[in-house]
C-alpha positions in Angstrom: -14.2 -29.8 10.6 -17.6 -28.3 11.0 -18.6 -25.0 11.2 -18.9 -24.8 15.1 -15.2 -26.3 15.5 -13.5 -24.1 12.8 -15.8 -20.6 14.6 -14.1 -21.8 17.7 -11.0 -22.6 16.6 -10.5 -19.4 14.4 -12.0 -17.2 17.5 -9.0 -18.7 19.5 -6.2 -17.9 17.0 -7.5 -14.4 16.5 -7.7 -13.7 20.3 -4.1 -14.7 20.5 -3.1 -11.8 17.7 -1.8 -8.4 19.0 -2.8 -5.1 17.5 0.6 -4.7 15.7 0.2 -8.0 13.9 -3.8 -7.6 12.9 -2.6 -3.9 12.0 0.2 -5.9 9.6 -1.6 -8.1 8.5 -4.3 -6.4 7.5 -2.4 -4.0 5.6 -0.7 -7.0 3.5 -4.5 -8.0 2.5 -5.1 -4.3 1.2 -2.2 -4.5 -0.6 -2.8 -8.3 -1.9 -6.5 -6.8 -3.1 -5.0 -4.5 -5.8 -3.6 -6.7 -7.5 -7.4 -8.5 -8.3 -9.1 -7.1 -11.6 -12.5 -5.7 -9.9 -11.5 -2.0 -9.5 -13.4 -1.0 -12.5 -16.8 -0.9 -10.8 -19.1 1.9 -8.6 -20.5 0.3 -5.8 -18.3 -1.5 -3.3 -19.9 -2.7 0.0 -17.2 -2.9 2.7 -17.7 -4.2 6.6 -16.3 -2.0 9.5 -14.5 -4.0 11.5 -15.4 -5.0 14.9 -12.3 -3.9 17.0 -13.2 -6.5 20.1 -13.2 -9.6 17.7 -9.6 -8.6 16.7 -10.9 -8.7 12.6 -9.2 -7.2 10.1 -8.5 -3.9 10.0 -10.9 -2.2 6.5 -9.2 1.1 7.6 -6.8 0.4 4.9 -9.4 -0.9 2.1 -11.3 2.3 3.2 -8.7 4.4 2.2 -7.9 2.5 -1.4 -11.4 3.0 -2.2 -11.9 6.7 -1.3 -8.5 7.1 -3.2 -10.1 6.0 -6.2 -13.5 7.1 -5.9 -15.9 5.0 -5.3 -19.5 4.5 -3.6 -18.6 3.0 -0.4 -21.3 1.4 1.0 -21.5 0.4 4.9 -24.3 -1.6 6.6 -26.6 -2.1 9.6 -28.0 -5.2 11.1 -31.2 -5.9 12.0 -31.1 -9.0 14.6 -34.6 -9.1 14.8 -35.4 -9.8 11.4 -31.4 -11.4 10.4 -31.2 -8.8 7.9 -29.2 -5.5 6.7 -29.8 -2.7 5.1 -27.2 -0.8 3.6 -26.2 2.6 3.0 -23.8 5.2 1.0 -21.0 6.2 3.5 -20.8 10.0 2.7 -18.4 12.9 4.8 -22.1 13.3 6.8 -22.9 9.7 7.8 -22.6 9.3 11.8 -21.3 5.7 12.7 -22.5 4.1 16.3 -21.2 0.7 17.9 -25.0 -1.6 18.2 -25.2 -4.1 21.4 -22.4 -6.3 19.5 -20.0 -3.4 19.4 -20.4 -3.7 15.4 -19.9 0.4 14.0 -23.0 0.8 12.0 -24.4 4.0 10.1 -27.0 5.7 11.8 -29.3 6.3 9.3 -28.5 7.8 5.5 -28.3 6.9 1.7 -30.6 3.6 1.6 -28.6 1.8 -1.5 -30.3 -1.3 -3.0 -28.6 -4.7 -2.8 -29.0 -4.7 -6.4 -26.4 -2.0 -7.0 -23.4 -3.6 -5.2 -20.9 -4.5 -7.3 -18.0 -5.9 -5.1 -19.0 -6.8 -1.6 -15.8 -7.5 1.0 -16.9 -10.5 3.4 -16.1 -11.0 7.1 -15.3 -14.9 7.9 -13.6 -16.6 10.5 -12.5 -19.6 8.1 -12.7 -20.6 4.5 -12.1 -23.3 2.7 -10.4 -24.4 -0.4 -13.7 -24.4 -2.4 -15.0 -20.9 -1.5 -17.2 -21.7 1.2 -16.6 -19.5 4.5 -17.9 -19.7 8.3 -19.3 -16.5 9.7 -20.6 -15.7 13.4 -23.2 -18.1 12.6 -26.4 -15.5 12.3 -26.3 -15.5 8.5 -26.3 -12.0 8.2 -24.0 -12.2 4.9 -25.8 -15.1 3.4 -29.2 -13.7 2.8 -27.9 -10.3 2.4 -25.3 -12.0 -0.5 -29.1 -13.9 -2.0 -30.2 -10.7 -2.5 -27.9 -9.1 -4.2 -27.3 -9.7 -8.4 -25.4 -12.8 -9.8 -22.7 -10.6 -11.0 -22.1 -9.5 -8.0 -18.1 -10.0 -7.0 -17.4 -11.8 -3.4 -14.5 -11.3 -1.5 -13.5 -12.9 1.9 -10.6 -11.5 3.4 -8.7 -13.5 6.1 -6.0 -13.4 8.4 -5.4 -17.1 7.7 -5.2 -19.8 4.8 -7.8 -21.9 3.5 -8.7 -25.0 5.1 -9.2 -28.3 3.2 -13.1 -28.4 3.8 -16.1 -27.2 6.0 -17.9 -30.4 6.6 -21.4 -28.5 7.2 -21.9 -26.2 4.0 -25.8 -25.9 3.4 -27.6 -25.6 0.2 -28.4 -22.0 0.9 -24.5 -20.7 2.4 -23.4 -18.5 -0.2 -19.2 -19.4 -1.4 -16.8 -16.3 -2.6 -15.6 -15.8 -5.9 -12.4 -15.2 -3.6 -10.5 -14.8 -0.7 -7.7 -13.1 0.0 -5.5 -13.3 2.9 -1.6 -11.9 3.8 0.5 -14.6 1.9 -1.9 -14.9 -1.2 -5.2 -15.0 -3.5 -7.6 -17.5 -3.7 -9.7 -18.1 -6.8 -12.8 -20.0 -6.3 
């Protein structure tokens, strides 16, 4: 399938979710995510989740990282420019919903892409080689370019991997996993 059909298709299937299965389900992923060997790092770069496009809940990733100490960091879009910067979510920082109801920090910490070491990526699909279908702005993409080669990508998904995403371009950036309720992928 290509991009466009799986973004509608995977808009569809999460539309028909209630609040008590995304809050389920979401919870099995945080669980599923401790059990991957990348806790031993500072900088984590986590998305909050856009309530209206039913994603996954990163409530409970939130809390695993606070309870372990780590630099959380949170971004905000720029859809002028199809960029992000990113900041250090601190006790202070003051979260708004932009025009596309996505929570962003209002200002703050400015943290470099440089320093993330784990970043947690939004996706409406995958497939079985690592590649993943956003909203289609490529938001995540360049922001991913930017940041080292080191740096640890994780998908997290209501549903399983499908076989392939006809469409991938040269510059789409594929996880180093993905992780939904019923298991782990490696890529």
């Amino acid at each position: 399938m290509t991009k466009a059909e799986l973004r509608k298709n995977y808009k569809q299937k999460r539309k028909e979710l209630s609040l008590e299965i995304i809050e389920d389900l979401s919870l099995q992923i945080a669980n599923r995510l401790l059990t991957l060997p990348v806790w031993d790092f500072s900088f984590y770069h986590l998305f909050l989740s856009i309530e209206e496009q039913k994603e996954i809940n990163t409530d409970f990733i939130l809390n695993i990282l606070s309870g372990k100490d780590k630099n959380i960091v949170i971004s905000k879009s720029d859809f002028s420019t199809g960029k992000m910067t990113h900041f250090l979510l601190t006790d202070n920082t003051i979260i708004k919903k932009n025009n596309y109801n996505i929570p962003e920090p209002v200002d703050g910490i400015e943290i470099p892409c440089q320093k993330i070491d784990v970043v947690f990526v939004p996706l409406l699909a995958f497939d079985i080689q690592g590649h993943r279908v956003g909203y289609g702005k490529g938001f995540y993409d360049r922001f991913l370019a930017e940041c080292k080669p080191e740096t640890i990508k994780i998908g997290l998904s209501f549903f399983e991997a499908e076989t392939i995403i006809e469409d991938v371009f040269e510059s789409d950036m594929a996880l180093d996993y993905c992780v939904t309720p019923k298991q782990v992928y490696r890529f």
